[in-house]
C-alpha positions in Angstrom: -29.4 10.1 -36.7 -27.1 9.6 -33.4 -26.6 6.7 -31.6 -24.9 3.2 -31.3 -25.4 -0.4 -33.3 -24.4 -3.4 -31.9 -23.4 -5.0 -34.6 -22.4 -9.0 -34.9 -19.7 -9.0 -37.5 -19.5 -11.9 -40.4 -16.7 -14.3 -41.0 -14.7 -12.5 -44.1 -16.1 -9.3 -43.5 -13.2 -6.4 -41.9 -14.6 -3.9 -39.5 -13.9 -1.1 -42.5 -16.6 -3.3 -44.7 -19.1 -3.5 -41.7 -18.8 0.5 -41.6 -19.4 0.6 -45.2 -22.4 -1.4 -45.4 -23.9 0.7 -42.1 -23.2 3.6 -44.0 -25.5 2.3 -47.0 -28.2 0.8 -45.1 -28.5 4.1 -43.2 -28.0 6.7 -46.0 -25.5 8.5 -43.8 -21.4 8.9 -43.7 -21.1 9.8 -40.2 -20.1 6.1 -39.2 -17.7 4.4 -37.3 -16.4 1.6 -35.3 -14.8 0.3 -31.8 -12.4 -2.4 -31.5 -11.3 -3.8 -34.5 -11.9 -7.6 -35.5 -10.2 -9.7 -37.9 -11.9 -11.1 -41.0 -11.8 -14.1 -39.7 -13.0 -13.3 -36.5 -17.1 -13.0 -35.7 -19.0 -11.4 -33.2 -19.2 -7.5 -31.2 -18.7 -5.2 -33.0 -19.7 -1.3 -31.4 -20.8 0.6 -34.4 -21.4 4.7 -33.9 -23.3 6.9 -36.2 -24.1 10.4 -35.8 -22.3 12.6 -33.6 -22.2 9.6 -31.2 -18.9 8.7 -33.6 -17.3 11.6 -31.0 -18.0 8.9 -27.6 -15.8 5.9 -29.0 -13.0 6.8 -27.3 -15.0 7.2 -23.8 -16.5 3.4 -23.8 -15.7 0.9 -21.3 -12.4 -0.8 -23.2 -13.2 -4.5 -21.1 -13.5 -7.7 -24.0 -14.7 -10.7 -23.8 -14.0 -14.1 -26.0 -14.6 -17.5 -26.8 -11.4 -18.9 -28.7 -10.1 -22.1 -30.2 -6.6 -22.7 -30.6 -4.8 -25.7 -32.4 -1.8 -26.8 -31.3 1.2 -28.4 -33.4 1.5 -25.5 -35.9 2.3 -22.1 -36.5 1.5 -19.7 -39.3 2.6 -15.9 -40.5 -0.4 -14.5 -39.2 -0.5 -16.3 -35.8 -4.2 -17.8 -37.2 -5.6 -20.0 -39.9 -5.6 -17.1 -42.7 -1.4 -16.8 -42.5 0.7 -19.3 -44.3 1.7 -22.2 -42.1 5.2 -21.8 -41.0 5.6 -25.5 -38.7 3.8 -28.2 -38.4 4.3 -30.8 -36.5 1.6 -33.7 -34.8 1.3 -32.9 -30.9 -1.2 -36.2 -30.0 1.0 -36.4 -26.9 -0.5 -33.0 -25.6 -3.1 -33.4 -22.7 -5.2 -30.9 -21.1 -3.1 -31.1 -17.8 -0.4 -30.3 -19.6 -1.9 -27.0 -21.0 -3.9 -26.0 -18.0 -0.2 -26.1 -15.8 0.9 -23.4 -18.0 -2.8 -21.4 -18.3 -1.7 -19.4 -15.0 1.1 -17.5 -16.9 -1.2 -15.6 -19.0 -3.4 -14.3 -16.7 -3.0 -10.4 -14.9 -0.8 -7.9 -16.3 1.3 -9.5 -18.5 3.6 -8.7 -21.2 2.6 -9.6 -24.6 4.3 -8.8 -28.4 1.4 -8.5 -30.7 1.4 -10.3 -34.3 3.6 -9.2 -37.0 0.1 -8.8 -38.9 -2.1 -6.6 -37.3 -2.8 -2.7 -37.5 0.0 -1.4 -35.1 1.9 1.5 -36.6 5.8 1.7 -35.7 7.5 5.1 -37.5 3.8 6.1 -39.2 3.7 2.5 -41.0 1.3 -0.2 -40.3 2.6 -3.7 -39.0 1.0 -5.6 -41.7 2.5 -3.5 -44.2 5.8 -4.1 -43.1 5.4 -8.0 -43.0 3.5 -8.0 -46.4 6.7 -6.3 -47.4 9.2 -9.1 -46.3 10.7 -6.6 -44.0 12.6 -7.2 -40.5 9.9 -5.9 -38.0 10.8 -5.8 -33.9 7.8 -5.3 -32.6 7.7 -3.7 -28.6 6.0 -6.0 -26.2 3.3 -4.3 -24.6 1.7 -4.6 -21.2 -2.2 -6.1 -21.1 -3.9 -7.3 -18.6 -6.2 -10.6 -18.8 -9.1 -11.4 -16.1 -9.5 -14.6 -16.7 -9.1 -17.7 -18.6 -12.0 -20.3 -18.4 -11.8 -23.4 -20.4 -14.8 -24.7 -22.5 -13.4 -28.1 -24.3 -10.5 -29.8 -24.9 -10.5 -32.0 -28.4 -7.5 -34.6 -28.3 -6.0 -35.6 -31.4 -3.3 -35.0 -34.2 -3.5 -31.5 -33.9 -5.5 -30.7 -30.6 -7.7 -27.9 -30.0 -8.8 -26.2 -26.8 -11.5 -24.0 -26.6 -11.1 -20.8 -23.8 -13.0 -17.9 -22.5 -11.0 -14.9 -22.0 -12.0 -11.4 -20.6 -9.3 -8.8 -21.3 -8.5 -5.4 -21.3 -7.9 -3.6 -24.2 -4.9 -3.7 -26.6 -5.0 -7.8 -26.1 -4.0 -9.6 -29.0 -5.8 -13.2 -28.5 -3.8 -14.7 -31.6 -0.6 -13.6 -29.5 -2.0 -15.3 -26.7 -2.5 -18.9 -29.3 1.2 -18.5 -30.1 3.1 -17.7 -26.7 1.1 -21.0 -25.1 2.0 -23.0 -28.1 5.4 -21.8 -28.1 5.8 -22.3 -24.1 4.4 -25.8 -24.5 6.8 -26.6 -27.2 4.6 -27.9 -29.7 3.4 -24.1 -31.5 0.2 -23.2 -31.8 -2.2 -20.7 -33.8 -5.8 -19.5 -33.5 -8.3 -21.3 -35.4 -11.3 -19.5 -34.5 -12.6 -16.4 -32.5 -16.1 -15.3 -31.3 -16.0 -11.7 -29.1 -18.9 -12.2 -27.0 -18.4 -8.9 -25.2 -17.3 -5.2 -26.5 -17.1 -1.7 -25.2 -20.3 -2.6 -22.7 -22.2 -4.7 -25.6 -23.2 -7.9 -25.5 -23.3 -10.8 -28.1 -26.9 -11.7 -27.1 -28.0 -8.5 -27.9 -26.5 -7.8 -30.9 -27.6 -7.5 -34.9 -27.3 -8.9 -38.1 -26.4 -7.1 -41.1 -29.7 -8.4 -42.2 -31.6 -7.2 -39.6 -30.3 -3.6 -40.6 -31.8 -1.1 -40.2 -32.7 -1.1 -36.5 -33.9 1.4 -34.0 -30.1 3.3 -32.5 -29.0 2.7 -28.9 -28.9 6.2 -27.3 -26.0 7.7 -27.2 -25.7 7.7 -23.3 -26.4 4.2 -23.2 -22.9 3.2 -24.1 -21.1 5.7 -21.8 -23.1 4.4 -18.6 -20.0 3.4 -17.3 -18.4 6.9 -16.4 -19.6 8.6 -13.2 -22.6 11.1 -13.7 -22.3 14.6 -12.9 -25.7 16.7 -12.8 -25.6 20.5 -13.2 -28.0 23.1 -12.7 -29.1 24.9 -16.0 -27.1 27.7 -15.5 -24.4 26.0 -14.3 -24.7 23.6 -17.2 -24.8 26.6 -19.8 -21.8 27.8 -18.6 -19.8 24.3 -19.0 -21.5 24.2 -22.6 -20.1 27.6 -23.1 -16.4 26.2 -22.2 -15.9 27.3 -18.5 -14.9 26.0 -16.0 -16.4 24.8 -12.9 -15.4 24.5 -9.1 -16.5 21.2 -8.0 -15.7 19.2 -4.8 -14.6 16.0 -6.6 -12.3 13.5 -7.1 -10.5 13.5 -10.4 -12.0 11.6 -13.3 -13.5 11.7 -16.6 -17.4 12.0 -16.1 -21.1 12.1 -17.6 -22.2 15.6 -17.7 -26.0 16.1 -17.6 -28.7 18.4 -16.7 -31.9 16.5 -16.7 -30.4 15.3 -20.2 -26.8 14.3 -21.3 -24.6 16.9 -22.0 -21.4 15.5 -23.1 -17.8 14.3 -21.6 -16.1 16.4 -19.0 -12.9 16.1 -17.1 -12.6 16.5 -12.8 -9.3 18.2 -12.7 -7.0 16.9 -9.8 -7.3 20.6 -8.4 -11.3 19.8 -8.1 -12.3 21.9 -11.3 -14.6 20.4 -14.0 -13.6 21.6 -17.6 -15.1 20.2 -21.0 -14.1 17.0 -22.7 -16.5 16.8 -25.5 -19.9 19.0 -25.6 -22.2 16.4 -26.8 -25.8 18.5 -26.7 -25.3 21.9 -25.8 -27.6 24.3 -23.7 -28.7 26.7 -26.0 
C-alpha cells in the first residue's frame, strides 16, 4: 500500500489526528503528512502512506489560500483560537485604505512567524515556550508571496477582508493578519483559513475523512514536478545499485525512471547523477 491522499482536513482536527485516523481507516502505520495546518484551519492536506512517506520532502512546496482577517484586534495566537490581547472598533477602516498597504507583502519579504506555531529554537518548540510564559525572540525569516487577490471586503465594527494568497513555503498566513493590522494601526488577527492548494494538490480534488478509504494517488504523481531522467536497464541497475553515473546535465534534483519510476536522484554540478532515494529498485 504506497501512494498519496489528498486529504481535506476538518475544523478542530490537527494534521497529527488526520494521520491517525488514515492510519485506522487503512490498517497501516506507514503514514504521514505535508504541510502542516492549524486546527482551526480547513482544507489540503498531502497525506503519504507506504514507502511514498520517503517523497514528502521532494513535492513542489507552492501554497495556495483563501483567508479572512478581522481587523481591530489582536490575540496570543495571531487567530481566533488565542486569547484576545487588544481590541479596539476600526469602522473607520476602508478597503482603499488596506489595499495601499497590500503591495508590501508581496515578493520576498521578511516575515517573524507566530509565537504559537511548531518552530523549534535550541531543540524546543515555539508553542511550548509561549504556553510556558517565557520571553521568545523569534528570527524573522525570508518568504516569498506571489500574489495577493482580494475576494470581499465586509465594513463594519470590526472589518473583515477576505484574500487569496499563493506562497512559498515556510509562510505563516496568521503573521501575514498581524503585520497588516499592525501597519494599518488598528491590529488584526485571522479569523478563518481555507488552503486551496498543497504540495501540487488541489482542493477540488480532494477527500473527506468520510469518503475514506479511497483508491491511492501513485506515488509519481506527486513528484511530476522534478525533471525526468530515463535510463537504460543496465544503466538503471547500476544507479539502483548506488553508482554513479556520467550524464551531460545541468545540476538538479530529478525523476529517475526506466520505463517505470525509480526513485530521486541528484545531477551533480560536475554532470554526475548519484542516488537521492531508491524508490523501486531493479532487481
Amino acid at each position: 500500500m504506497d501512494g498519496f491522499l489528498n486529504l481535506n482536513k476538518p475544523f478542530g482536527f490537527t494534521s497529527h489526528d488526520c494521520v491517525a485516523k488514515v492510519r485506522k481507516i487503512l490498517g497501516t502505520k506507514k503514514v504521514g503528512h505535508a504541510g502542516t495546518l492549524d486546527p482551526a484551519a480547513t482544507g489540503v492536506l498531502p497525506i503519504a502512506v507506504g514507502r511514498a512517506t520517503r517523497l514528502l520532502q521532494y513535492l513542489h512546496h507552492d501554497k495556495a489560500y483563501h483567508a479572512t482577517i478581522r481587523f481591530g484586534m489582536t490575540t496570543a495566537t495571531d487567530d481566533l483560537e488565542g486569547a484576545i490581547l487588544t481590541q479596539q472598533r476600526a469602522p473607520h477602516l476602508s478597503l482603499e485604505t488596506v489595499q495601499a498597504k497590500l503591495a508590501r507583502f508581496q515578493g520576498m519579504i521578511e516575515q517573524i512567524p507566530p509565537n504559537y506555531s511548531a518552530i523549534q529554537i535550541d531543540g524546543k518548540r515555539l508553542y511550548d515556550l509561549a504556553r510556558e510564559g517565557k520571553p521568545i525572540d523569534v528570527p524573522a525569516r525570508t518568504i516569498e508571496i506571489y500574489s495577493l487577490q482580494i475576494l470581499e471586503w465586509r465594513a463594519g465594527e470590526f472589518p473583515e477582508l477576505d484574500l487569496e494568497i499563493a506562497c512559498g513555503s515556510g509562510t505563516y498566513i496568521r503573521s501575514v493578519a498581524r503585520d497588516l493590522g499592525a501597519e494599518l494601526g488598528t491590529g488584526a488577527t485571522l479569523a478563518k483559513l481555507l488552503r486551496t492548494e498543497s504540495n501540487g494538490f488541489l482542493l477540488r480534488d480532494s477527500l473527506s475523512i468520510e469518503e475514506l478509504p479511497a483508491p491511492l494517488m501513485e506515488s509519481e504523481q506527486a513528484v511530476l514536478h522534478l525533471p525526468e531522467v530515463n535510463l537504460d536497464e543496465i544503466t538503471a541497475r547500476r544507479w539502483c545499485q548506488g553508482q554513479k553515473i556520467a550524464l551531460n546535465l545541468e545540476a538538479r534534483i530529478v525523476r529517475v525512471k526506466c520505463d517505470r519510476f525509480l526513485g530521486i536522484g541528484e545531477v551533480r554540478e560536475d554532470g554526475v547523477l548519484v542516488p537521492k532515494m531508491v524508490y523501486e529498485p531493479i532487481a
